[in-house]
C-alpha positions as CSV (number, residue, x, y, z in Angstrom):
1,X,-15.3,6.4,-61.7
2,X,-16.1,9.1,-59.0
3,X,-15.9,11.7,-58.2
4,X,-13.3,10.9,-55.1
5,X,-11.6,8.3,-57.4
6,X,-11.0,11.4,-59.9
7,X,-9.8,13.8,-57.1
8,X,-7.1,11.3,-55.9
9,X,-6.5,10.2,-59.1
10,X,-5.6,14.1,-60.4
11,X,-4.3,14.7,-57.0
12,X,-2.0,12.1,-57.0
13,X,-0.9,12.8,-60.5
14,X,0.1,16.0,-59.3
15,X,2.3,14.9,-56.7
16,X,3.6,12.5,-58.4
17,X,5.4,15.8,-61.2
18,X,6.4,17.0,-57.7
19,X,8.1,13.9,-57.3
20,X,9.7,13.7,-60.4
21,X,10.6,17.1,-60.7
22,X,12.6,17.0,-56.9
23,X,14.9,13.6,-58.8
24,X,16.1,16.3,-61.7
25,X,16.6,19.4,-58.7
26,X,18.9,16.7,-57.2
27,X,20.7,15.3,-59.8
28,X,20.7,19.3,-60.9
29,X,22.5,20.2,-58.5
30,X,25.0,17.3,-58.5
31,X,26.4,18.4,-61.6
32,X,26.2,22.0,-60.6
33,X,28.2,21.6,-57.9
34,X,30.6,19.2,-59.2
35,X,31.4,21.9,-62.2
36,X,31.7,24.7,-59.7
37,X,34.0,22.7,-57.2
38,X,35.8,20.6,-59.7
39,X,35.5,22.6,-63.0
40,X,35.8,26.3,-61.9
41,X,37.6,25.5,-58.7
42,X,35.5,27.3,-56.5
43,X,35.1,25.8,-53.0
44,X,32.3,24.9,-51.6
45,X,31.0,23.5,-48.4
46,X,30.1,20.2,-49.9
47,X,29.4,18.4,-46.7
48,X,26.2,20.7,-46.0
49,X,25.1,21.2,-49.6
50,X,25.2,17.0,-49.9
51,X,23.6,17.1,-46.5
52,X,20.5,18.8,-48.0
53,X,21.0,16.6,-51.2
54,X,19.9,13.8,-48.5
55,X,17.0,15.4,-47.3
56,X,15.5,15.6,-51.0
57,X,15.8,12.1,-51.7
58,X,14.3,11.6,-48.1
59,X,11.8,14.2,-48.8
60,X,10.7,11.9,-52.1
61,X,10.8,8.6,-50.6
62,X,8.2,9.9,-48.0
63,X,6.2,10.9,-50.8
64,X,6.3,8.1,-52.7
65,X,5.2,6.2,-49.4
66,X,2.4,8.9,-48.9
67,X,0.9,8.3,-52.4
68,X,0.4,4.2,-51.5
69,X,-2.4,5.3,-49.1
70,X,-5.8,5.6,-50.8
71,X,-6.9,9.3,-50.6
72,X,-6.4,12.3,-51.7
73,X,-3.5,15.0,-51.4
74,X,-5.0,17.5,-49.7
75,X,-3.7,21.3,-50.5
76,X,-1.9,21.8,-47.6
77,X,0.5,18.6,-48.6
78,X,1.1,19.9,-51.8
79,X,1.9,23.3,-50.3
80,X,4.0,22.0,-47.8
81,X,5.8,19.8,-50.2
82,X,6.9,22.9,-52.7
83,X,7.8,24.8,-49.2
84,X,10.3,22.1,-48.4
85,X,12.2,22.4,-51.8
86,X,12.0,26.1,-51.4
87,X,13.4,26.0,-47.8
88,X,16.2,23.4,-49.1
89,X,17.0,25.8,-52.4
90,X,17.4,28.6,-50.1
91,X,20.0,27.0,-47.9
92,X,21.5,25.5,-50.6
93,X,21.4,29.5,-52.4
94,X,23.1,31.0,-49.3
95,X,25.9,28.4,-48.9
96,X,26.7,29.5,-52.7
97,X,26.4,32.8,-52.7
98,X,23.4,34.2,-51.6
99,X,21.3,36.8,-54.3
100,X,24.1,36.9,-56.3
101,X,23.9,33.6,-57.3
102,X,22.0,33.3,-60.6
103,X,20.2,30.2,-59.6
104,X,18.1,32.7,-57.2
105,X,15.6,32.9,-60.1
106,X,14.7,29.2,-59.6
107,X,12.3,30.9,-56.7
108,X,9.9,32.0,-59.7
109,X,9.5,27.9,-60.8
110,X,8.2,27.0,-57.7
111,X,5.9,30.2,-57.9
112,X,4.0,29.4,-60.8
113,X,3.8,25.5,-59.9
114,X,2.0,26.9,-56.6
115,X,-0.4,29.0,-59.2
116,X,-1.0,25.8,-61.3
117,X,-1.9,23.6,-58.4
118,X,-2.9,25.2,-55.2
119,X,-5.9,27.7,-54.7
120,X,-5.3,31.5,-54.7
121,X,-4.6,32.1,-50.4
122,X,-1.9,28.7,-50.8
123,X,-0.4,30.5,-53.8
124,X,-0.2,33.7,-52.5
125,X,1.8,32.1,-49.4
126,X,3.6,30.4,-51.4
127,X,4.5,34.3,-53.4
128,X,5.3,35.7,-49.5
129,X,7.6,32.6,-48.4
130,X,9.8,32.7,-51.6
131,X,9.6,36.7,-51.2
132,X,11.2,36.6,-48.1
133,X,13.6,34.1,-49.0
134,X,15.3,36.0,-51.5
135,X,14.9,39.0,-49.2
136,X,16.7,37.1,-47.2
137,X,19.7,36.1,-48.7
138,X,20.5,39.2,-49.9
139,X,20.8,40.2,-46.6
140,X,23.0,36.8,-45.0
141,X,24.5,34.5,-47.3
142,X,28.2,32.8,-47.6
143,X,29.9,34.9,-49.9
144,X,32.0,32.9,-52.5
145,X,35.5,33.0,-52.8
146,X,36.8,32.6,-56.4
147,X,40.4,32.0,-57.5
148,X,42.3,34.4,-58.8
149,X,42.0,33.9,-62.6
150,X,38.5,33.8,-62.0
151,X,38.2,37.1,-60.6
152,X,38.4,39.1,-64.0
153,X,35.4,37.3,-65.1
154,X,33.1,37.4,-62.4
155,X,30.7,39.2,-64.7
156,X,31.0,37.1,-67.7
157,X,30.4,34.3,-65.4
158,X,27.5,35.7,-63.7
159,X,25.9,36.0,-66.8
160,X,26.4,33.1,-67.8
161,X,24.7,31.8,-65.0
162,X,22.0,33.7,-65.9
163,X,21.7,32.1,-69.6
164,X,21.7,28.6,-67.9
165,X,19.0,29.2,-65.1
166,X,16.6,31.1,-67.4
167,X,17.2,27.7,-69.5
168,X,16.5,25.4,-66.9
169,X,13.8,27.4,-65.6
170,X,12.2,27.5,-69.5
171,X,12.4,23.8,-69.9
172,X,11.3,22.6,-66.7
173,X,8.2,25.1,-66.7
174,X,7.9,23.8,-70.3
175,X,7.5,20.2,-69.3
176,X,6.0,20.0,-66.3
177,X,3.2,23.0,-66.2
178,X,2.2,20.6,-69.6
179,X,2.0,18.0,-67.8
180,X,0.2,19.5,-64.8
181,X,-2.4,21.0,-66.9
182,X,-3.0,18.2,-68.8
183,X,-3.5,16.3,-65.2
184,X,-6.2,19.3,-64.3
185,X,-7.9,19.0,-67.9
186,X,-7.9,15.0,-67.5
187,X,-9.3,15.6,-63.9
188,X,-12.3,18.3,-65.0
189,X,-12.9,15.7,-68.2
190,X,-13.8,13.1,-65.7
191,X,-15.7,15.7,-63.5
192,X,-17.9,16.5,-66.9
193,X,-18.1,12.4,-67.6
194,X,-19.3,11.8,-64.1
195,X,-22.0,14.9,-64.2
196,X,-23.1,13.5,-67.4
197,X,-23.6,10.5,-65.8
198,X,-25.7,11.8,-63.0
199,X,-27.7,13.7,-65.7
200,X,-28.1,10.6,-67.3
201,X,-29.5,8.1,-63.8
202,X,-31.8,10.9,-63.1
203,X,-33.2,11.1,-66.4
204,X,-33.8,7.3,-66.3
205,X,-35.0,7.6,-62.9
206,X,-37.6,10.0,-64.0
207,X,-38.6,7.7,-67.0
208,X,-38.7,4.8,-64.8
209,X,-41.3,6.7,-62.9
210,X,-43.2,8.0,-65.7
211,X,-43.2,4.2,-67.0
212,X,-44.0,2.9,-63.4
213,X,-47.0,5.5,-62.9
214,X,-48.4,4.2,-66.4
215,X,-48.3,1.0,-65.5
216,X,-50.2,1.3,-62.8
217,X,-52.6,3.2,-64.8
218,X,-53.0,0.9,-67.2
219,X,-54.2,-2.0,-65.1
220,X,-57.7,-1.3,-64.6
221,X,-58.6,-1.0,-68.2
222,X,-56.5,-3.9,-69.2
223,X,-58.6,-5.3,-66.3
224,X,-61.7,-3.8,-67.8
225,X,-61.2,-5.1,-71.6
226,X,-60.0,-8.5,-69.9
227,X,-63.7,-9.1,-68.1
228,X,-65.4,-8.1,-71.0
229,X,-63.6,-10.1,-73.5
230,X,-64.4,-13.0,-70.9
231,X,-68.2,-11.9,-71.3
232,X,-67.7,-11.7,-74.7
233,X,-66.5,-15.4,-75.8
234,X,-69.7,-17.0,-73.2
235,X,-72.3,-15.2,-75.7
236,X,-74.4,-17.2,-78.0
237,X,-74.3,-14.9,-80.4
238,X,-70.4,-15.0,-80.5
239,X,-69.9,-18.9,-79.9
240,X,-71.7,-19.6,-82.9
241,X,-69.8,-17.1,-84.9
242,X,-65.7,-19.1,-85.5
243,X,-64.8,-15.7,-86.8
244,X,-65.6,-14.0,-83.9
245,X,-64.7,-16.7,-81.8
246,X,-61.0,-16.3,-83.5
247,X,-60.5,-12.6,-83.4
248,X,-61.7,-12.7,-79.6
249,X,-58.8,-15.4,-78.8
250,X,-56.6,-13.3,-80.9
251,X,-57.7,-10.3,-78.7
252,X,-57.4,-12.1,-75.3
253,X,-53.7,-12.7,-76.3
254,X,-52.9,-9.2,-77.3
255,X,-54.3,-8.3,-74.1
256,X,-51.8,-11.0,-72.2
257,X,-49.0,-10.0,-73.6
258,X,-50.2,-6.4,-72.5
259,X,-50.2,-7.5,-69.1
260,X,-46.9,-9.0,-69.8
261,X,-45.4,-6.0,-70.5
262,X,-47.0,-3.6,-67.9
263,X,-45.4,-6.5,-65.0
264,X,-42.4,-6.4,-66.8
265,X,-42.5,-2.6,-66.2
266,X,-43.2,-3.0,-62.6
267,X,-40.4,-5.6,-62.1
268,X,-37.9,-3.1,-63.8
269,X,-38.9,-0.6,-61.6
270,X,-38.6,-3.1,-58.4
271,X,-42.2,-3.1,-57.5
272,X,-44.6,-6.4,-57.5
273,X,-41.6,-8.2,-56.4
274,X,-44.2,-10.4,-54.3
275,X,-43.6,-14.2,-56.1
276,X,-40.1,-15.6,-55.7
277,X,-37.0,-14.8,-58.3
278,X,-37.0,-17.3,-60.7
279,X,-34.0,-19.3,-61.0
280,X,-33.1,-20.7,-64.9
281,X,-30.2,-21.2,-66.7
282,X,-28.3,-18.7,-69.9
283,X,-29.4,-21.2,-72.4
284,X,-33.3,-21.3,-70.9
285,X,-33.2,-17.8,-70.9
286,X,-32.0,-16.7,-73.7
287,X,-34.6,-19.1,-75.3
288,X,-37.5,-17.9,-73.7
289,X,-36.5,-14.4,-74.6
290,X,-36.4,-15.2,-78.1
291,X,-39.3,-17.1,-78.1
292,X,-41.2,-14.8,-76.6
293,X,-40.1,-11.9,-78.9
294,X,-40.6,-14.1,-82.0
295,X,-44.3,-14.9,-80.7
296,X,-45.2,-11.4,-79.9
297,X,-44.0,-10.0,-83.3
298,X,-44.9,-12.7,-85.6
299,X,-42.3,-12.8,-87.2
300,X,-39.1,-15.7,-88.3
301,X,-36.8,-13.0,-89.7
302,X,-34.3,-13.7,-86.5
303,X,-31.7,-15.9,-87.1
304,X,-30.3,-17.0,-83.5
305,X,-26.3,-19.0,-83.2
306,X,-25.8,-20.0,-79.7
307,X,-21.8,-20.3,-79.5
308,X,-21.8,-21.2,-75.9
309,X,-20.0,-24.0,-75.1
310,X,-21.1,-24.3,-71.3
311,X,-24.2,-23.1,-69.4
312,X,-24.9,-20.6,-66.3
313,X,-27.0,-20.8,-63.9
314,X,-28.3,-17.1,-63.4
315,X,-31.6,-15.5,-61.7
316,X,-33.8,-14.2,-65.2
317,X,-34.1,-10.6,-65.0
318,X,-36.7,-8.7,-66.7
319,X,-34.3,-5.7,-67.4
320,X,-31.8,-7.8,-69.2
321,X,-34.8,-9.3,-71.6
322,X,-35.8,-6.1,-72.1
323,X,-32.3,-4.9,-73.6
324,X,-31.9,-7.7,-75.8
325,X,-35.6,-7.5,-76.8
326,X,-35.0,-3.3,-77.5
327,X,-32.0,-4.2,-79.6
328,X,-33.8,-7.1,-81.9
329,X,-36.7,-4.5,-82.2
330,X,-34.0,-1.8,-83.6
331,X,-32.5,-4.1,-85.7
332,X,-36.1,-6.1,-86.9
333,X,-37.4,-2.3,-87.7
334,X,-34.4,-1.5,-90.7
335,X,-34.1,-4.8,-91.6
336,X,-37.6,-6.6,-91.7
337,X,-36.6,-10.0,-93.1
338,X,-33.5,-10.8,-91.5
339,X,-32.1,-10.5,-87.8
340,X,-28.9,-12.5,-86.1
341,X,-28.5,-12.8,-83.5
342,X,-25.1,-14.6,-81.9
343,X,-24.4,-15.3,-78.8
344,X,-20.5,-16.5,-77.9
345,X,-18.3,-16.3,-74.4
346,X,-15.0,-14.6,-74.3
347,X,-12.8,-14.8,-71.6
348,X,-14.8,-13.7,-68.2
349,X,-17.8,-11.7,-70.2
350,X,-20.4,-12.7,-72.4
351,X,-20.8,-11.4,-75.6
352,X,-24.6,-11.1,-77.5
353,X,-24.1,-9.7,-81.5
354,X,-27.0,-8.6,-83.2
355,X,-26.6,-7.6,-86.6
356,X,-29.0,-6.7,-89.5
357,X,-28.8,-5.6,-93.0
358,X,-30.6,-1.9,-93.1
359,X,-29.1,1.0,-94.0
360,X,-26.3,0.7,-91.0
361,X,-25.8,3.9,-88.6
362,X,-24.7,7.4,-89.1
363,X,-21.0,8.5,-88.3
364,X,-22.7,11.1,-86.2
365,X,-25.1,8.3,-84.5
366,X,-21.9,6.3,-84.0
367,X,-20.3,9.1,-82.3
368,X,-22.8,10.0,-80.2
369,X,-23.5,6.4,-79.1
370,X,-26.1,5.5,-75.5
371,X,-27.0,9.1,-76.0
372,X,-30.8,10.2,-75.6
373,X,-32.6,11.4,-78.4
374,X,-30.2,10.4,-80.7
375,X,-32.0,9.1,-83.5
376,X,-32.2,8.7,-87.2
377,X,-35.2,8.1,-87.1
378,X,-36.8,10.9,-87.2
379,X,-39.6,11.0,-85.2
380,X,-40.3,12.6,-81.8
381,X,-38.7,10.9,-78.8
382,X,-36.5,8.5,-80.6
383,X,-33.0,7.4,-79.6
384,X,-34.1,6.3,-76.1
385,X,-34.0,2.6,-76.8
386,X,-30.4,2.3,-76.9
387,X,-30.0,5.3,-74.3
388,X,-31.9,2.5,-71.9
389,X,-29.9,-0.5,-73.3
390,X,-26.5,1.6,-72.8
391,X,-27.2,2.7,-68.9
392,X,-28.4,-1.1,-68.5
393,X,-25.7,-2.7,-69.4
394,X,-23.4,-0.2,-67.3
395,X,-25.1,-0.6,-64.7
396,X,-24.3,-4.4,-64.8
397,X,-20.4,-3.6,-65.7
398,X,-21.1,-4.1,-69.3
399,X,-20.8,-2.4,-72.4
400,X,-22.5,-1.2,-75.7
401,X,-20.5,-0.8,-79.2
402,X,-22.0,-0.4,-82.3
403,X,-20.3,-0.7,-85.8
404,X,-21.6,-0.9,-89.4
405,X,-20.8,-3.6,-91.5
406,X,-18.6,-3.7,-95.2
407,X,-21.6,-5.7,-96.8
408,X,-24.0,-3.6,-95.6
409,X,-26.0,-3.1,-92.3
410,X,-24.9,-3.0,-88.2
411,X,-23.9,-4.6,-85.8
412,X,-24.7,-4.1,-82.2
413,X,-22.6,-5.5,-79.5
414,X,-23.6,-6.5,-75.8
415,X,-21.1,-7.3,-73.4
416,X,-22.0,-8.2,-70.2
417,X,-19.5,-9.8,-67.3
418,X,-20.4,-13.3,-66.4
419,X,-20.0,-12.7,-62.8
420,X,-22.8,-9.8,-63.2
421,X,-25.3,-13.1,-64.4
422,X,-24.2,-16.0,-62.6
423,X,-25.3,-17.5,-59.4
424,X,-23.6,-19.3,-56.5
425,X,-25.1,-22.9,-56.7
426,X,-24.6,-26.0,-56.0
427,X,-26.3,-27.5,-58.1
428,X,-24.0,-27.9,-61.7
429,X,-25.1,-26.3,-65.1
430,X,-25.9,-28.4,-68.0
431,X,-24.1,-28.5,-71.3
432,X,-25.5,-25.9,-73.4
């Protein structure tokens, strides 16, 4: 999400308690002046007051139109759309009464909503506009004209007006400044999530430098070692040596699968991009990926289940080899002599498993999952392998869970959308 997406989001949030709370001021004030017409007998002009009725329900239907477009409510809406409710409770106030109608103290609700959501020089309008409102009508207002047995208790019934606004006023600031706030705290949790976020690319950006400039480093003594290995095996003295002979073979392979790995770096990081993408298929790839890991670790502990019932064609991507090779390497490292991996489509994404049977994950490491330098390992600059695998597979609108298993050891779960893999093509996959 962005930061944009989060601002209309909370925004629009907002608004919509505005909304909401404008549908209980009108029905409000339907029963209010049904009692004081019907029940207390007190007459009122009811084709005005139901006039202004008519303009809040028109006041939210514009609303609810104005949140269907795609940006944000600016401060000045939200300003304007308390001002409107104030302007309409203040005509509404002077056809009842004026400042001696108890209701007046309604003015302090929209008060502290302006405090909650608009900035200090909106809010401090908002305290001057409802100021001179109530200055207002106790200057003009429609004074009311109650029947004769009510006259007696004027006081007792002002006051009881008073019990039932300072009611109103308690539950509605109750309920809806919650709700507001929670709608700021949800909006500056997403603010914190998205600078994490950030905090997080650029520290990947920086290691994907730091990786790239090594790389680069790295190729003239691989070079180097490579020429002189070459040397090396055409020397009399080492051809009639098998031992020698052996180790050097066994050397010139270390030293390819070095190269391997500093061009894999260099893919990742979108240089030597020269040769064209190559074109394979899920099954082929996740072969080859397996293959390749079981080759350069020598080792048959992995266990692989491929559950796919169809193939996809896809473009193989170094970064995505990577991940899956950083999570067998977790899992191979607690759990030396046995690995499974499973691999299984559900619904749109697909789903990788890799579980082992070491000593599983901490509840704190569980918590604090695709964090750097979270680690129980112990040693210096641990935690970033699943730090990379995590921002990977988001990048690629996937996802990383983790869990540990009743019998003993972890599991990791990859789970990546298949439209993120597959290619366009016209050419038709293969049964896997």
């Amino acid at each position: 999400m962005t930061a944009t997406t989060s601002r209309l989001a909370a925004s629009s949030a907002n608004m919509q308690q505005l909304i909401q709370l404008r549908w209980i001021a009108v029905i409000g004030q339907v029963v209010t002046i049904a009692v004081v017409e019907w029940g207390f007998g007190i007459r009122l002009p009811l084709r005005v007051m139901a006039f202004m009725l008519a303009v809040l329900v028109a006041l939210n239907l514009v609303s609810l139109l104005r949140l269907r477009l795609r940006s944000p409510v600016t401060q000045a809406e939200l300003f304007l759309a308390i001002a409107f409710d104030v302007m309409v409770l203040t005509v509404q106030l002077y056809l009842s009464g004026g400042a001696t109608n108890p209701f007046v103290a309604l003015y302090l609700l929209q008060v502290v909503l302006a405090a909650i959501l608009l900035e200090v020089r909106w809010t401090w309008a908002m305290v001057a506009l409802t100021s001179l409102c109530c200055l207002g009508l106790t200057l003009a207002y429609r004074p009311l004209v109650l029947p004769a047995h009510l006259e007696d208790d004027l006081f007792r019934l002002h006051l009881q007006g008073i019990l039932v606004c300072f009611v109103l006023d308690a539950v509605l600031l109750a309920v809806f400044v919650t709700r507001i706030t929670g709608n700021l705290r949800a909006h500056d949790a997403k603010l914190a999530h998205l600078r994490q976020q950030a905090a997080e690319e650029d520290h990947i950006v920086r290691m994907g430098l730091l990786a790239s400039g090594a790389a680069h480093e790295l190729g003239t003594p691989l070079a180097t070692v490579s020429v002189i290995l070459g040397d090396w095996k055409r020397l009399p003295a080492f051809q009639s040596s098998p031992e020698l002979m052996q180790e050097i073979a066994e050397a010139q392979a270390a030293l390819a699968r070095c190269k391997s790995i500093v061009t894999g770096i260099l893919l990742s990081a979108g240089e030597a991009r020269g040769e064209a993408p190559s074109l394979t298929t899920l099954d082929d790839f996740l072969e080859d990926c397996i293959e390749e890991w079981r080759a350069a670790r020598s080792t048959q502990a992995l266990r692989y289940e491929n559950g796919l019932t169809e193939d996809i064609r896809l473009v193989a991507d170094p970064a995505l080899q990577q991940v899956i090779g950083n999570v067998l390497d977790n899992a191979l490292e607690v759990s030396p002599q046995r690995v499974h991996l499973s691999v299984r489509r559900a619904g749109d994404d697909l789903v990788l498993e890799v579980s082992d049977e070491g000593p599983g994950f901490l509840p704190e490491m569980l918590a604090e999952l695709g964090k750097p330098y979270r680690s129980s390992k112990g040693r210096q600059g641990g935690g970033l392998g699943l730090f990379l695998v995590f921002n990977v597979l988001r990048k690629l609108g996937g996802s990383l869970a983790a869990r540990n298993r009743p019998e003993g050891g972890a599991t990791v779960t990859l789970t990546l959308p298949i439209a993120s893999l597959a290619i366009d093509d016209p050419e038709p996959p293969h049964a896997g």
